[in-house]
Phi, psi and omega in degrees: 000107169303107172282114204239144161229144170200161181293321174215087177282137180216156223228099184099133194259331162325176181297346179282336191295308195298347177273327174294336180264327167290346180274350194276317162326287167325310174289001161138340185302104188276348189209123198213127143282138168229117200239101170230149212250033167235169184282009147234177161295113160128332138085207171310325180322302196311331153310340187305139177280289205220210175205158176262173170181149170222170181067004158332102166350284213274287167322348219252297163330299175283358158110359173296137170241099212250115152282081183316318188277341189280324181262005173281281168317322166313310175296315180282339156262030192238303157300355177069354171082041156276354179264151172308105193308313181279343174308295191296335177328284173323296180276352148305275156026283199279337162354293187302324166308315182278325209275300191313316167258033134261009162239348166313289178251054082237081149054013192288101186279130192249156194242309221207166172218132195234135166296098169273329176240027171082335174274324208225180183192089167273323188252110184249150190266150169190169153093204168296114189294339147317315197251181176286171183303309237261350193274293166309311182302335170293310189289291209313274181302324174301326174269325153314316180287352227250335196262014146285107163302314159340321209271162170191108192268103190278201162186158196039081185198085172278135141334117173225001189200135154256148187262089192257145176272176196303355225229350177107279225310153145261132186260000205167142155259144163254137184197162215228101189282186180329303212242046176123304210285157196252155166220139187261101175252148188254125200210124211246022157189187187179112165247170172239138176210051188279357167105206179276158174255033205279351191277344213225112207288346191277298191317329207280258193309005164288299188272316177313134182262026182234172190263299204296044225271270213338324182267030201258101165283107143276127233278317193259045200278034256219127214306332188264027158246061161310324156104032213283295200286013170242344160297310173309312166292334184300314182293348200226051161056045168271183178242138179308176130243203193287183169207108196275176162245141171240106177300130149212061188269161003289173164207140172291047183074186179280345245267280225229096183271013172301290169290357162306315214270323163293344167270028156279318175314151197284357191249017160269142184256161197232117180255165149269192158282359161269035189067356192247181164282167181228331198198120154357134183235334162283017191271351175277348207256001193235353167246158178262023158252062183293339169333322190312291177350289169334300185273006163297303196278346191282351181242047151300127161324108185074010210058353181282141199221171164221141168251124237219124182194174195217161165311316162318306171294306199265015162288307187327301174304325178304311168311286209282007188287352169298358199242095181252175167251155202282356167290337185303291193296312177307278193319320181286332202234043154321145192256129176252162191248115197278031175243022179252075196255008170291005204241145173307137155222045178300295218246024189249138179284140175268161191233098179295142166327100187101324190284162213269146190279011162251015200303336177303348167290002207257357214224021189272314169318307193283353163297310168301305226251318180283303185299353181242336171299305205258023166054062150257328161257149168245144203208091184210149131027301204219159171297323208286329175291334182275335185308293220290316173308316165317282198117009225230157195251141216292335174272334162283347163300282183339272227279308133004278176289334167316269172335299172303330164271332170278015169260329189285300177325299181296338194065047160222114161278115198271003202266302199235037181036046174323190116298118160332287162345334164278333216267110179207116184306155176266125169231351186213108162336164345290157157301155151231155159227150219215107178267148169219192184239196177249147188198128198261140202256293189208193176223143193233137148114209209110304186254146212240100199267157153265180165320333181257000173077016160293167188241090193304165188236139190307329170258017156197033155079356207245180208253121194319118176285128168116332185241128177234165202214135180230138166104192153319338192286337196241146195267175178085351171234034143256180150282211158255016132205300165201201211229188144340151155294129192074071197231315178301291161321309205287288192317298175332302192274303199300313195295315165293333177292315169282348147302313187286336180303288222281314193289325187312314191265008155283310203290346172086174172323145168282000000 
């Protein structure tokens, strides 16, 4: 057993880790372990589209006038005030701050900022305009920490015990690298930033509030989120929180993520297994909690939703494909990167060199068609043929589209206030039906944090000296499912930024 001393051992290499240990640098930290257990750096982080932010430089620029308190209050009645209020408090606050040192002290350039709900202009974009933000935003940090002698970096090094003294501090980890060898650090601080516990299926069906998990496609499900730091923390008496979910259901499963991305669209209508609507099918394009949809379908009989469409529609998108929207163009065409070889990618579409961020649409039809060869889709003539592959009785489908072309007609949804502008009558064979699930991105929260990102301890609430938490791993600044869009990448760099901060001014002067 190998013996290690450093001043701040961090426990996950992803963006919350990797922010704690450079902002704990910027404060004075002179000797920092960072111990992660994929063979890199950047974990899931790499993945990132955008970031959320209000009060922003860059929105400032753009002429937006971003209401810190409006949407702060919004975010908090969208949540029922369950989440820490002063956690969220904080971390809005801070937005302008984190998007500024992350182009300040690491050299990071933003391209775009997208209007998600036609009002605000919330989700900033950035870096190589190839790979996602959170791909460049990794190299960024990864190449800083990697020129620090201070920094001192293990991989394939899991963490499995925190070390506390007779007295409640954590003084140290034991954790265990490639080829075995155990190393015991003795660490005068410890933040944990180990991620989603989405990988590990007894916590998943531990926190999840529905019974029904088995029909739950989860997006991130992915072998190294395992939840380590809440097992852990759990073992030396922290206290739990909620465990949110970030919907982005309905999704066709693991199969197609091209028809995936098309039963998303608002100008698909969405029945149940009785044939009926259920739900605005436009509500991510018209509110900036577009999540709302998602728990719609999330309550479903069996979780199942179909998606319901005509030829007519889908030339039309075939006409229209230039006009995506950029979670679309992110989601259909990831450019992958071959040095992120820790992550499943069966389902990420490649993006050729020069192509259009809608080029996933020129492959759909033949998409369709493959995807109804293997009976995910359905593809027929009459309604009466979709009642029946549906299971659903055939005159409440008929009245169902009955209804739905006369809101088309009339331009009014009199069942759920679609947006006109969504609204297109079936007028020409064949159907597609398109079945799907509730399809979960990732479960964010678990370990039970304050305001200041210490790991509170259960039996008197008060917070473990020495352990701090970043990231997706810590509850309280969700609800019971999520936020803006790109609210994980943001709350990820500030919370970690604020660790490194918070740890810095535990350990005192170097």
């Amino acid at each position: 057993m190998e013996q290690l001393v450093t001043k701040l051992c961090i426990i996950g290499g992803s963006g919350g880790g990797m922010a704690a240990a450079l902002r704990a640098r910027e404060c004075g930290v002179d000797d920092i372990i960072i111990l992660e257990r994929n063979k890199m750096l950047g974990g899931t982080f790499r993945y990132v589209s955008g970031i959320f932010g209000v009060g922003t430089e860059l929105q400032e620029k753009a002429g937006a006038d971003i209401d810190i308190d409006y949407y702060y209050s919004k975010m908090m009645d969208h949540s029922n005030w369950s989440c820490d209020a002063r956690l969220v408090r904080k971390w809005y606050g801070a937005c302008r701050k984190i998007l500024k040192w992350t182009q300040d002290s690491l050299g990071l350039e933003y391209y775009n900022l997208t209007a998600f709900s036609g009002t605000s202009l919330l989700f900033h974009q950035g870096g190589d305009r190839r790979f996602p933000t959170g791909t460049t935003l990794a190299r960024l940090m990864e190449a800083k920490l990697r020129s620090d002698p201070s920094v001192r970096v293990f991989t394939e090094t899991r963490a499995h015990r925190l070390l506390a003294s007779p007295d409640g501090r954590v003084c140290g980890v034991l954790a265990t690298g490639p080829d075995g060898a155990g190393y015991t650090i003795d660490a005068g601080c410890v933040i944990l930033a180990t991620g989603s516990v989405s990988g590990n299926e007894a916590l998943v069906k531990r926190f999840y509030h529905r019974d029904d998990y088995d029909q739950l496609k989860v997006m991130s499900k992915l072998p190294h989120n395992q939840g380590d730091g809440l097992t852990m923390a759990e073992a030396i008496g922290a206290s739990t929180g909620a465990v949110s979910c970030l919907y982005i259901g309905p999704h066709n499963h693991p199969h197609n993520m091209r028809t995936g991305l098309v039963i998303r669209r608002s100008q698909v209508m969405k029945i149940n297994c009785y044939g009926e609507r259920f739900v605005n099918e436009a509500l991510p394009n018209m509110e900036d909690l577009g999540w709302f949809e998602c728990v719609s379908v999330d309550r479903q009989p069996g979780k199942t939703v179909y998606g319901l469409m005509d030829q007519g529609l889908l030339d039309r998108m075939m006409r229209e494909r230039t006009n995506q929207t950029a979670v679309e163009a992110f989601q259909g065409n990831f450019t992958s990167d071959d040095s992120t070889g820790d992550f499943d990618k069966e389902n990420v579409v490649e993006l050729k060199s020069g192509a259009s961020p809608a080029a996933w649409i020129d492959s759909l039809p033949e998409d369709l068609h493959k995807e109804a060869e293997a009976g995910r889709v359905f593809i027929g003539d009459t309604l009466d043929e979709v009642a029946g592959w549906v299971g659903c009785d055939r005159g409440t489908l008929q009245k169902s589209v009955d209804d739905y072309n006369r809101f088309c007609s009339q331009g009014y949804d009199e069942d759920f206030l679609k947006d006109p502008m969504y609204l297109q009558p079936f007028t020409k064979g064949p159907y597609y039906c398109l079945r799907s699930y509730s399809g979960v991105d990732t479960f964010i929260g678990g370990l039970m944090i304050n305001h200041s990102q210490q790991v509170i301890r259960k039996s008197d609430w008060k917070p473990i000296p020495g352990l701090y938490a970043a990231g997706v791993l810590t509850s309280g600044w969700l609800g019971d499912n999520y936020g803006y869009y790109g609210s994980e990448s943001s709350y990820t760099l500030y919370s970690g930024y604020a660790c490194g901060e918070n740890a810095a001014g535990f350990l005192g002067p170097a």
